[in-house]
C-alpha positions, -999 to 999 in steps of 0.1 A, spaced: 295 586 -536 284 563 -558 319 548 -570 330 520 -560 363 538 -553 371 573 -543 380 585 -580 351 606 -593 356 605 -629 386 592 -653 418 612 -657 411 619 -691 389 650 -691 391 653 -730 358 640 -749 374 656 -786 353 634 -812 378 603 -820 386 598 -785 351 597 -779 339 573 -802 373 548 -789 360 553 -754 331 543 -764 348 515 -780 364 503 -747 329 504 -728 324 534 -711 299 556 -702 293 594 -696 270 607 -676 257 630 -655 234 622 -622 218 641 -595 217 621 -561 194 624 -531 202 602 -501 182 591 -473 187 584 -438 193 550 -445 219 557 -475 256 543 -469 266 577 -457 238 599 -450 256 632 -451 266 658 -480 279 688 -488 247 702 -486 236 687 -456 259 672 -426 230 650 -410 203 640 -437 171 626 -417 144 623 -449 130 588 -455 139 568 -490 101 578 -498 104 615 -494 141 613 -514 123 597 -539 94 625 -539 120 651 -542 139 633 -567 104 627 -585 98 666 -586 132 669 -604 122 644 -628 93 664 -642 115 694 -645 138 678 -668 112 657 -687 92 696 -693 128 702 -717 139 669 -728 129 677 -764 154 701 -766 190 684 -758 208 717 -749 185 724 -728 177 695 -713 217 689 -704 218 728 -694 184 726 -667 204 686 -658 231 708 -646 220 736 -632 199 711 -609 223 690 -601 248 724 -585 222 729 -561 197 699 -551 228 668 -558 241 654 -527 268 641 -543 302 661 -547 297 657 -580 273 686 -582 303 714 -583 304 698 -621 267 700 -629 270 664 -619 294 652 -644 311 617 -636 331 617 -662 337 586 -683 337 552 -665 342 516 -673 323 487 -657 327 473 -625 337 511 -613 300 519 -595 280 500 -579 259 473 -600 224 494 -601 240 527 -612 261 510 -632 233 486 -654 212 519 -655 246 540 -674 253 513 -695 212 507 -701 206 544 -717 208 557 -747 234 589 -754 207 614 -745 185 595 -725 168 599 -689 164 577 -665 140 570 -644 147 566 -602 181 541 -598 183 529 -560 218 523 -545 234 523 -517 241 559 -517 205 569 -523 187 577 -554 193 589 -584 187 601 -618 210 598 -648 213 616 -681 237 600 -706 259 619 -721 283 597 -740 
């Protein structure tokens, strides 16, 4: 996981308009990510796979190939969040991926300092490019 604790996203599930803009307010972040580990991640198992053996170099290829996908609809927001998720269900090896991998909002200092600078770094809407952590790599799509 990339959290710094156990706790997947915040309790508040509710993103109605006001509350959204005084999260935003308090510093937090939503978005959504898609993580490929490596044999030499923290914890180099997943739901999807119990023994991952790729190198950080072929995560990053396959992570790479996900990339182009989303950049093909990032004109169209929708879309792009819709093809995000729909990715995310089947090729993130974080358990995040049974919410199209949705973190939920989070504050600093909750993830680890890479993810974290990346979240806080992008604009609502925006892609990132490959953030390395611990846990692997990743791709992030702010939402909030």
């Amino acid at each position: 996981a990339v959290l710094t604790s156990d706790v997947c996203h915040s309790s508040s599930s509710s993103a109605a308009g006001g509350e959204s803009r005084n999260k935003r307010r308090r510093e937090e972040v939503r978005v959504l990510h898609i993580l490929k580990k490596h044999r030499d991640s923290r914890r180099p198992a997943s739901w999807r796979n119990p023994n991952i053996t790729i190198d950080k170099a072929k995560a990053e290829e396959e992570l790479k190939e996900l990339i182009t996908i989303l950049e093909e609809v990032s004109d169209d927001q929708k879309e792009l969040i819709a093809t995000f998720e729909e990715l995310a269900r089947t090729e993130s090896d974080c358990s995040s991926a049974k919410r199209g991998g949705d973190l939920g909002f989070f504050g600093r200092r909750k993830m680890q300092p890479a993810f974290e600078k990346a979240s806080f770094g992008l604009k609502v809407g925006e892609l990132s490019g490959i953030v390395e952590t611990s846990s692997g790599v990743h791709v992030i799509l702010r939402l909030d």
